[in-house]
mmCIF file of the C-alpha atoms, coordinates in Angstrom:
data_MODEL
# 
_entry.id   MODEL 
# 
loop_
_atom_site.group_PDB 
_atom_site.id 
_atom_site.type_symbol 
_atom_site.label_atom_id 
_atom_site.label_alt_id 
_atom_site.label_comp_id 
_atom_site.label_asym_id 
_atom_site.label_entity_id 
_atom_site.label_seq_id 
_atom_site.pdbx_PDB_ins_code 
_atom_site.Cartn_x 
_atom_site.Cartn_y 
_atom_site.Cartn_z 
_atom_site.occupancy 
_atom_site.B_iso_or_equiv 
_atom_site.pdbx_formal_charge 
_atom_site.auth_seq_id 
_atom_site.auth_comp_id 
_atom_site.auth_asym_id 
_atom_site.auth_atom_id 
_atom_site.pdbx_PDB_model_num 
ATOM 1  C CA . UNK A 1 1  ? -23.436 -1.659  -18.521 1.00 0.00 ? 1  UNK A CA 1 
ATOM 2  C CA . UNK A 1 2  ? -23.439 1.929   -17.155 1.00 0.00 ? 2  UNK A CA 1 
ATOM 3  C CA . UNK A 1 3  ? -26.302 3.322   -15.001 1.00 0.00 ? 3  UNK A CA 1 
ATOM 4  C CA . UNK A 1 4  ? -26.457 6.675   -13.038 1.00 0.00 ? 4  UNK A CA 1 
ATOM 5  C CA . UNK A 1 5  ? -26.891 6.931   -9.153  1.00 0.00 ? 5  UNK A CA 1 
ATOM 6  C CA . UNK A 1 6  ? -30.377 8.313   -9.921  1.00 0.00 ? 6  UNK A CA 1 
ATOM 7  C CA . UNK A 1 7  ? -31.528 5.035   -11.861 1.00 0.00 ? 7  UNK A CA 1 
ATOM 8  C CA . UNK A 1 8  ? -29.621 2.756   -9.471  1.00 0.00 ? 8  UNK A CA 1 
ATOM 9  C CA . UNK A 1 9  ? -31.905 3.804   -6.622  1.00 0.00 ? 9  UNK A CA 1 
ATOM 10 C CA . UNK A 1 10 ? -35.102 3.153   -8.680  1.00 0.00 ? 10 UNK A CA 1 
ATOM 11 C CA . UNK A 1 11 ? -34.120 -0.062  -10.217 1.00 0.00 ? 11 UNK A CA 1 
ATOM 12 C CA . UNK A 1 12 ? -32.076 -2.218  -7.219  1.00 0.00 ? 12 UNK A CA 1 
ATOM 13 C CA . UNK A 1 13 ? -33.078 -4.806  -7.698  1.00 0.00 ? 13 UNK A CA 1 
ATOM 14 C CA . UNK A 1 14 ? -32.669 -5.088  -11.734 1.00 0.00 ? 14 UNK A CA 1 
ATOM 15 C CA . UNK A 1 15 ? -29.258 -3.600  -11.196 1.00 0.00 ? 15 UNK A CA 1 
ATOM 16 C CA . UNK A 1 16 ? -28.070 -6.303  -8.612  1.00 0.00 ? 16 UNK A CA 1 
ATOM 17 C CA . UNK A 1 17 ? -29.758 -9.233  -11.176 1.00 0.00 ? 17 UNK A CA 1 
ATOM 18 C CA . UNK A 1 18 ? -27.259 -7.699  -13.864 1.00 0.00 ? 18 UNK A CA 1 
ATOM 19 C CA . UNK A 1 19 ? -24.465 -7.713  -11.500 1.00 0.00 ? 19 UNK A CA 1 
ATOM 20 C CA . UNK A 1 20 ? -24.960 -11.815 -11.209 1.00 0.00 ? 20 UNK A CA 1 
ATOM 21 C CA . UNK A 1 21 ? -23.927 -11.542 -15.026 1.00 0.00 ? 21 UNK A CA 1 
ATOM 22 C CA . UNK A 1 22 ? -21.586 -9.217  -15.242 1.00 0.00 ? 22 UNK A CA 1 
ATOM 23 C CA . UNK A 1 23 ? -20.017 -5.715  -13.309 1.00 0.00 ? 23 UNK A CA 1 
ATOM 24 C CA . UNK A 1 24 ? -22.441 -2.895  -13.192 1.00 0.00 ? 24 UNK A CA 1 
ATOM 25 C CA . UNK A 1 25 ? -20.963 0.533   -13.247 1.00 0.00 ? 25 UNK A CA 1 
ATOM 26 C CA . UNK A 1 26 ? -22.687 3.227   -11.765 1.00 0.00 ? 26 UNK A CA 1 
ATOM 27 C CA . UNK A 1 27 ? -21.705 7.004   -13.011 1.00 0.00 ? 27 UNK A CA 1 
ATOM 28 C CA . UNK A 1 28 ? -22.668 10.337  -11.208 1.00 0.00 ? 28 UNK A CA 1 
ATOM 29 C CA . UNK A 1 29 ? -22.717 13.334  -14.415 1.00 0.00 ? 29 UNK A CA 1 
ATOM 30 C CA . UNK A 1 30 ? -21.398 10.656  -16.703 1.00 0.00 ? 30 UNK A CA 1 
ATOM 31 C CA . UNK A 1 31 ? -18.045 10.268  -14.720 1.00 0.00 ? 31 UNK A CA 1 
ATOM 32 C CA . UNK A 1 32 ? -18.121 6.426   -13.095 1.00 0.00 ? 32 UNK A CA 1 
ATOM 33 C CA . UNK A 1 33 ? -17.147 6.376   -9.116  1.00 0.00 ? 33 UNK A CA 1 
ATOM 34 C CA . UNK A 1 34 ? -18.607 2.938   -8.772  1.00 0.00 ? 34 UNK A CA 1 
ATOM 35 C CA . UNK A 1 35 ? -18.897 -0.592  -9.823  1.00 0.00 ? 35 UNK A CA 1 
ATOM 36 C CA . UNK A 1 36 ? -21.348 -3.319  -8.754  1.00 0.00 ? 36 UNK A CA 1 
ATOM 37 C CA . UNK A 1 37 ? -20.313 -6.835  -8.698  1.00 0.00 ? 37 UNK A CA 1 
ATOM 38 C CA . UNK A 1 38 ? -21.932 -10.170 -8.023  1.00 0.00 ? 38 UNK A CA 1 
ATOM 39 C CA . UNK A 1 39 ? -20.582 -11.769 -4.361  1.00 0.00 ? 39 UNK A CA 1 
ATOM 40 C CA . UNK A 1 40 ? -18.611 -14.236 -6.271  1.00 0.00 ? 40 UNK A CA 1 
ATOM 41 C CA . UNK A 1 41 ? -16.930 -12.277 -8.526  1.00 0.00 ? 41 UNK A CA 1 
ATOM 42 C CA . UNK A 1 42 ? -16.090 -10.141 -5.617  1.00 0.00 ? 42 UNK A CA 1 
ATOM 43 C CA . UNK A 1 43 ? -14.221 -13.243 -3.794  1.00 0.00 ? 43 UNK A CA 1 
ATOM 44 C CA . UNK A 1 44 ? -12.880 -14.551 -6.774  1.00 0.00 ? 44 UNK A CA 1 
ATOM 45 C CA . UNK A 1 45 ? -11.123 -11.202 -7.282  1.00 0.00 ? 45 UNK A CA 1 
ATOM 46 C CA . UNK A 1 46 ? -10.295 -11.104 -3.534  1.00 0.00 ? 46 UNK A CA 1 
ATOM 47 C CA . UNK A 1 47 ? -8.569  -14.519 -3.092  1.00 0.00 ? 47 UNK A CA 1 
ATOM 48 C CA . UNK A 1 48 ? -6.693  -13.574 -6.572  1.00 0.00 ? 48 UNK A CA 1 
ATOM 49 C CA . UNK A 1 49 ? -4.925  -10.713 -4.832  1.00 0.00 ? 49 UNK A CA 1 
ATOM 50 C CA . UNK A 1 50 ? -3.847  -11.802 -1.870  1.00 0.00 ? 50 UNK A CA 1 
ATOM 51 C CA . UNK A 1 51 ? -1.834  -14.399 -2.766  1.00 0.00 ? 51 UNK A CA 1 
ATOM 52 C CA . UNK A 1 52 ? 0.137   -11.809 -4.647  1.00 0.00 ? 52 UNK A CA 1 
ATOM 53 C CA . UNK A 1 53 ? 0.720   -9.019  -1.963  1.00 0.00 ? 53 UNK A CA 1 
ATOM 54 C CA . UNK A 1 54 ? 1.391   -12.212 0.530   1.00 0.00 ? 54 UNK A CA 1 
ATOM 55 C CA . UNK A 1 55 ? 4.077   -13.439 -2.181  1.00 0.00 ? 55 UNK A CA 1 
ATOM 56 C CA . UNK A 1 56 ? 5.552   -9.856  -2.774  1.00 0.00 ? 56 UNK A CA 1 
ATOM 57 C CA . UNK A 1 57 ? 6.281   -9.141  1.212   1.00 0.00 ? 57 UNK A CA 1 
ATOM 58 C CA . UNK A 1 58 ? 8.056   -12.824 1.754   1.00 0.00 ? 58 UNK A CA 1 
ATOM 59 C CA . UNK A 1 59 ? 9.856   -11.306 -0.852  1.00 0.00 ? 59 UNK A CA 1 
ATOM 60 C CA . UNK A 1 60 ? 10.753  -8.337  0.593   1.00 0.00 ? 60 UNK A CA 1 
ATOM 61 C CA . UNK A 1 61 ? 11.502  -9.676  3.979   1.00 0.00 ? 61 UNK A CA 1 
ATOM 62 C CA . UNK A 1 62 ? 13.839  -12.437 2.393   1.00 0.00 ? 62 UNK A CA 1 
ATOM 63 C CA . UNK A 1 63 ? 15.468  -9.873  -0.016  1.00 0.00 ? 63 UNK A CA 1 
ATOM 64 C CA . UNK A 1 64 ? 15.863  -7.657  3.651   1.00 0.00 ? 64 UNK A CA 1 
ATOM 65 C CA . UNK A 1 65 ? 17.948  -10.586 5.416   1.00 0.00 ? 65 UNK A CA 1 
ATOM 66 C CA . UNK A 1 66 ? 19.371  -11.581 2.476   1.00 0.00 ? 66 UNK A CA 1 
ATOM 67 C CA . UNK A 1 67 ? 21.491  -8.008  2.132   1.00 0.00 ? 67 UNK A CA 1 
ATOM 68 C CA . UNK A 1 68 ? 21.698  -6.920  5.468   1.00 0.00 ? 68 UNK A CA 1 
ATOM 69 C CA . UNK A 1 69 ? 24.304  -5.023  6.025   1.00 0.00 ? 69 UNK A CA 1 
ATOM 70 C CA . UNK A 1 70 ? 27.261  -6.756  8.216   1.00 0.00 ? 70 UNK A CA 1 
ATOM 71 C CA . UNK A 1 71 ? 28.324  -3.286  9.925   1.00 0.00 ? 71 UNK A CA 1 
ATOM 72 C CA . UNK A 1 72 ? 27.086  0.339   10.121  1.00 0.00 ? 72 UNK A CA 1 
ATOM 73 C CA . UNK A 1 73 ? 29.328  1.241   6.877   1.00 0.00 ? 73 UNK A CA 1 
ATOM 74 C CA . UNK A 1 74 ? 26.944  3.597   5.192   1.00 0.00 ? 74 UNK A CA 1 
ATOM 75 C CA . UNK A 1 75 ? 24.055  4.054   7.271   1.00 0.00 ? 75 UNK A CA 1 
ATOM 76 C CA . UNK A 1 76 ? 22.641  6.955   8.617   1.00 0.00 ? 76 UNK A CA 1 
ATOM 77 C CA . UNK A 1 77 ? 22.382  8.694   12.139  1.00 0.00 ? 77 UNK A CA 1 
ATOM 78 C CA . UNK A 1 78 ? 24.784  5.516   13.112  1.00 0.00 ? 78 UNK A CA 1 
ATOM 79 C CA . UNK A 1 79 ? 27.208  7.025   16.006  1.00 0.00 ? 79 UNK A CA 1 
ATOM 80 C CA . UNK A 1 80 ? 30.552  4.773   15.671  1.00 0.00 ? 80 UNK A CA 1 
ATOM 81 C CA . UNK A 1 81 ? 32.823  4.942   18.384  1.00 0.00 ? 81 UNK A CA 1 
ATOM 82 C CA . UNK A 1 82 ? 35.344  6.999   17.052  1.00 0.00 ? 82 UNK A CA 1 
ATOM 83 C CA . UNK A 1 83 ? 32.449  9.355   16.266  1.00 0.00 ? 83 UNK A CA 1 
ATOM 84 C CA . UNK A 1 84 ? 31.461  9.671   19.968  1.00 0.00 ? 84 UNK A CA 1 
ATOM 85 C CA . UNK A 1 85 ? 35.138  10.371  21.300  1.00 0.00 ? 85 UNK A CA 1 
ATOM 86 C CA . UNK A 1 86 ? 35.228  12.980  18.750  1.00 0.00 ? 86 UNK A CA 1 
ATOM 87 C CA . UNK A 1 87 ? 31.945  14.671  20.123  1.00 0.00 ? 87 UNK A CA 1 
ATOM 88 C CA . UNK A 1 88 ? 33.329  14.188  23.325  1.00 0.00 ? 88 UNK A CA 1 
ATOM 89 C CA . UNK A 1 89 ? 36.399  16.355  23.189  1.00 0.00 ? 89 UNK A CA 1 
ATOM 90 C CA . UNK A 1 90 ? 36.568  19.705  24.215  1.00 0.00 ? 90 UNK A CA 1 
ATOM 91 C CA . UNK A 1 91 ? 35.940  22.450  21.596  1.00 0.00 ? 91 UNK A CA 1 
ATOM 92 C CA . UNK A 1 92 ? 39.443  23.843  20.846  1.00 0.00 ? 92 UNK A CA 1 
ATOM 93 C CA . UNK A 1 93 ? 37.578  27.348  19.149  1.00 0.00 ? 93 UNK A CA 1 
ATOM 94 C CA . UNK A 1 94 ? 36.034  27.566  22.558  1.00 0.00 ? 94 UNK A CA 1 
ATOM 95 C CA . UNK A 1 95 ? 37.460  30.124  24.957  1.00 0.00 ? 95 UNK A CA 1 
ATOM 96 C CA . UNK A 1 96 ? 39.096  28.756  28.152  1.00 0.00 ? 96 UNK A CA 1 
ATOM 97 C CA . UNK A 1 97 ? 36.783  29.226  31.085  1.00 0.00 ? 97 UNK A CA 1 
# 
């Protein structure tokens, strides 16, 4: 069922009684921006979903130590050794002080 802001704050009360049956939506200029559920339904949903993101970051983290890399080899902003003796040597465009 689809009500308008306007009619949800006259009739509350009958609009939270057909929420217990089924999902209310609630429209402002015939565009909805809400939907009223019953508390249950509302749980229900809730417990649903969280299993599921919970499931999909274990994932994540396992798939993360699974392929770690084993060395820097293609990583970025990593400074290697041989890549901080290089910055460290004098600048042969420079001129001699």
């Amino acid at each position: 069922m689809s009500i308008s802001i306007a009619q949800s704050r006259q009739q509350l009360s009958a609009l939270i009684a057909a929420a217990q049956l089924q999902p209310q939506i609630i429209t402002k200029r015939n565009t909805p921006v809400a939907v009223l559920v019953s508390a249950d339904y509302f749980e229900r949903s809730e417990a649903a979903v969280k299993p599921a993101a919970e499931t999909f970051y274990s994932q994540l983290l396992r798939l993360r130590e699974t392929y770690a890399p084993q060395d820097d080899t293609g990583l970025v902003g990593v400074m290697t050794a041989s890549r901080h003796s290089a910055w460290q040597r004098a600048n042969a465009f420079a001129d001699p002080a």
